[in-house]
C-alpha positions in Angstrom: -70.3 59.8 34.3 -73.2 60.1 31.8 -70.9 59.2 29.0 -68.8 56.4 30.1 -69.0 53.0 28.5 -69.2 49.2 29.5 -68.5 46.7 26.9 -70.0 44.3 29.0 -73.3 46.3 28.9 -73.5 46.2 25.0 -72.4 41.9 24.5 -74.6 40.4 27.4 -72.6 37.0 27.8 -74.5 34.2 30.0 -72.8 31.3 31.3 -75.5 29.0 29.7 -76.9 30.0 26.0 -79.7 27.6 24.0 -79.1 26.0 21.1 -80.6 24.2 18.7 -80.0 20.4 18.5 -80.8 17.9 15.8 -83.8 15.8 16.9 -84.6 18.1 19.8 -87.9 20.1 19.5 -87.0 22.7 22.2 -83.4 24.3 22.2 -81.1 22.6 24.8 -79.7 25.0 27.2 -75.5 24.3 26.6 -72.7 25.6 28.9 -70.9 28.5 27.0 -67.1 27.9 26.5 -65.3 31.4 25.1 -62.2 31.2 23.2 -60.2 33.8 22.5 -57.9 33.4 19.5 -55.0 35.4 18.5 -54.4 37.3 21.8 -51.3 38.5 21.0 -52.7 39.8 17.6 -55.4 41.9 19.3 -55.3 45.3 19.3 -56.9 45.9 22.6 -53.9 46.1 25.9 -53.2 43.8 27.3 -54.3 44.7 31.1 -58.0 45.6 29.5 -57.9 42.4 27.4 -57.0 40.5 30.5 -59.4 42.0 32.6 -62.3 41.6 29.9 -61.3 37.7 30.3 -61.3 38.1 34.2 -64.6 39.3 34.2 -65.7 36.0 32.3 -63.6 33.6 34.5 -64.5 35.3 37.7 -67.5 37.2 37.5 -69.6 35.2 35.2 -67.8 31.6 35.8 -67.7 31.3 32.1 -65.4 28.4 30.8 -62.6 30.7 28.8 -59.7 29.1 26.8 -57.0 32.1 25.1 -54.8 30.7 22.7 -51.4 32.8 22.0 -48.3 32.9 20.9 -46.7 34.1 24.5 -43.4 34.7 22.6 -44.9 37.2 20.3 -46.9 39.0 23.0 -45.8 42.6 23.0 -46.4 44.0 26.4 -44.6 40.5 27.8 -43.9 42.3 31.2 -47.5 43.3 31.7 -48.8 39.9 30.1 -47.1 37.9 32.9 -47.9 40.2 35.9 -51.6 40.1 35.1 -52.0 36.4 33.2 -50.8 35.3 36.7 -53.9 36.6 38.4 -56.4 35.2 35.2 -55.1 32.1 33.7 -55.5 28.7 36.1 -53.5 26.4 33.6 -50.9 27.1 30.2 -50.7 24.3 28.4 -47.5 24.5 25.7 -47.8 22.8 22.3 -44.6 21.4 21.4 -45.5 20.1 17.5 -44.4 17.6 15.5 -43.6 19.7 12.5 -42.2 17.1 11.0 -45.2 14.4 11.0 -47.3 17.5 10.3 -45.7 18.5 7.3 -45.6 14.8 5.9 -49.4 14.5 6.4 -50.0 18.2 4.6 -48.0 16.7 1.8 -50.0 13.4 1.9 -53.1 15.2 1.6 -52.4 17.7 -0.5 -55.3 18.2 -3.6 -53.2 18.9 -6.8 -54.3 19.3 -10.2 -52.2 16.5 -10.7 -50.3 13.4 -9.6 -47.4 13.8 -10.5 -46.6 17.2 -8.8 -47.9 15.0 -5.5 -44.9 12.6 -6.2 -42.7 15.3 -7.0 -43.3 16.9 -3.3 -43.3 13.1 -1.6 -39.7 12.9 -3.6 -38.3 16.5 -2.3 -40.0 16.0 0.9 -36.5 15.7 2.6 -35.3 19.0 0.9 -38.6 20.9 2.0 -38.2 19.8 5.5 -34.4 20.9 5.8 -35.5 24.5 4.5 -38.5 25.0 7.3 -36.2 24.1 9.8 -33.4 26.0 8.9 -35.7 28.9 8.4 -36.3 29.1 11.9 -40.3 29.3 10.9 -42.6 27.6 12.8 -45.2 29.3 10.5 -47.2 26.0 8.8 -49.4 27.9 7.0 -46.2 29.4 4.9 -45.0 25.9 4.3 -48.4 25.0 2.5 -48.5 28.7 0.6 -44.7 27.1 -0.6 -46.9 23.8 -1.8 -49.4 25.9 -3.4 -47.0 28.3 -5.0 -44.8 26.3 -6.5 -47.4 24.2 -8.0 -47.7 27.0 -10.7 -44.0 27.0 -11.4 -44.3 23.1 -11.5 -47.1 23.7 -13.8 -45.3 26.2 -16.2 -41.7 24.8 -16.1 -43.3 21.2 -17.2 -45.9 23.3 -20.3 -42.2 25.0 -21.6 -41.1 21.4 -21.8 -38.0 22.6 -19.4 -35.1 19.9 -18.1 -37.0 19.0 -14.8 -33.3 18.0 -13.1 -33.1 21.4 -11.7 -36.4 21.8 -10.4 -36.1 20.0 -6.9 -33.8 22.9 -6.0 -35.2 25.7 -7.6 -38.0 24.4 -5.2 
């Protein structure tokens, strides 16, 4: 008994923590909102993740949001007995890849202008490939951008025929 641990005994977690706000003299006492990212990521099982949350929601009344990827959750039949008992509301994000992928293109910081125009123009190919990749990854798509702005670079300093790039893309 003398050696057995609490996590909760070493991270004290209030339901109200003070902060310090901008033209404030005193901190502000805030209502703490916890969020944990990644779930399905974490190393910790599910059922002692879960009940680490239920501790917060319960216990404490502490505001708790866990973001996931349920379909990559590796103890799935576990995850749904127990998330029944500790999540009040899932919320599914459905996203517009699409319109997402336009706007990463739009904003994209290049060295220069043209390789912007070059995406813009191949945008349709891009598109077809994510889909058809079955990736719903977006941080690939923009290491793709990024990636093949040093072949853009290269193929246009060895003066190579740029009708071929769009699908070597």
């Amino acid at each position: 008994m003398l050696l057995s641990i609490d996590i909760h005994d070493f991270l004290p977690i209030e339901k109200e923590v003070y902060c310090i706000v901008a033209g404030e003299e005193q901190p502000v006492k805030k209502k703490l909102v916890l969020v944990f990212d990644d779930f399905e990521r974490c190393k910790i099982g599910v059922i002692d993740l879960l009940g680490i949350i239920n501790t917060y929601v319960e216990d404490k009344r502490i505001k708790t949001i866990v973001i996931a990827s349920e379909d990559n959750i590796e103890d799935e039949e576990n995850y749904k007995t127990f998330k029944e008992k500790v999540v009040e509301r899932t919320v599914k994000l459905d996203m517009e890849y699409r319109r997402i992928q336009q706007e990463m293109i739009e904003d994209y910081k290049t060295e220069t202008s043209e390789y912007k125009e070059f995406l813009k123009k191949e945008s349709p190919k891009l598109f077809q490939v994510f889909e058809e990749s079955g990736s719903r990854n977006l941080r690939t798509f923009k290491s793709c951008l990024i990636d093949f702005e040093r072949v853009y670079g290269l193929w246009h300093s060895l003066k190579l025929p740029t009708d071929g790039m769009g699908e070597a893309l």
